[in-house]
N, C-alpha and C positions, 0 to 999 in steps of 0.2 A: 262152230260156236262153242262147242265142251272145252275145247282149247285155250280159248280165249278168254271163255272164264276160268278156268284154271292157273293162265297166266295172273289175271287181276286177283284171285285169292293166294296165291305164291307172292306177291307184291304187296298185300295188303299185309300179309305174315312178317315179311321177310325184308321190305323194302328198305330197313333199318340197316340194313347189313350191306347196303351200295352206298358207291362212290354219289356222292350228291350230283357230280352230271350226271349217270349211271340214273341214278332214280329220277330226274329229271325228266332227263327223253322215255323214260320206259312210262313214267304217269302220262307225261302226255301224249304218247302212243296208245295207249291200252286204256286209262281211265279218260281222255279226251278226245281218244279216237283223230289224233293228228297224224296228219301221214308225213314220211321222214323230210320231205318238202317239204312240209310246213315248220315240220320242229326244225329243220335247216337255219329256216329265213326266220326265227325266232329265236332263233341261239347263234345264229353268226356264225353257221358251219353248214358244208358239206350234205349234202342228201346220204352219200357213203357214208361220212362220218356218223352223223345220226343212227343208222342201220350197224353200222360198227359196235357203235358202242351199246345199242338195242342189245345185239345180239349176243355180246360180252355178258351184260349183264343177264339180261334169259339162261343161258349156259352157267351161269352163277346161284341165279334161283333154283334152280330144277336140281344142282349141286347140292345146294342145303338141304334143300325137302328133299333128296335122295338117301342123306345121312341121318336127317333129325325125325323125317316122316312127319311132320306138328300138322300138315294139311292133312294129309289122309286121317290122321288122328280125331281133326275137328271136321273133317267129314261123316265121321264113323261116328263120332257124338250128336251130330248133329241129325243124322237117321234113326239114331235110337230113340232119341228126345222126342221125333216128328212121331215117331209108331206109339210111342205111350203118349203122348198126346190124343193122338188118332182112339188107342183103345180106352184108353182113362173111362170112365166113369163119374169119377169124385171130381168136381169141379175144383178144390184143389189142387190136386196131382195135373190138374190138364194145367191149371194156372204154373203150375211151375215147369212142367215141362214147356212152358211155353216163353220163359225165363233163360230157360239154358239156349233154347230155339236163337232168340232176339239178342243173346246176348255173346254169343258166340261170333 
């Protein structure tokens, strides 16, 4: 499961940076949960092809966030946010920690 949302936060990051079939099959694998048979018989290709190009593009993402790190970055913000939120006091401070949370 950590995988896999890892995958769709890598994709929601980055998805910008694929070939448009590239993010095509990767959305509807990961954000539609379509298996490469389906995205096949909806794109007019190949079960292989589907999984090909999946996989091209996975090995792309994981490329980026290897070099740029912007996930692990908006992870790492987003735990701090949730802990002062958690300890906050000042209804304030929780309010905007809870800003950076939502909007991240």
């Amino acid at each position: 499961m950590e995988a896999f949302v890892e995958k769709g936060n890598l994709f929601l990051l980055y998805s910008g940076l694929l070939k448009e079939k590239q993010r095509q099959i990767y959305e509807y694998h990961i954000l539609e949960d379509m298996s490469f048979t389906e995205i096949g018989l909806e794109m007019g290709i190949t079960r292989q092809a589907a999984q090909a190009v999946f996989r091209k593009a996975d090995e792309k993402l994981k490329f980026i966030e290897e070099n740029l790190h912007l996930a692990e970055k908006w992870l790492s913000i987003r735990r701090c946010a949730e802990e002062i939120q958690n300890k906050a006091r000042d209804a304030e401070i929780k309010a905007l920690a809870g800003e950076i949370i939502h909007g991240i």
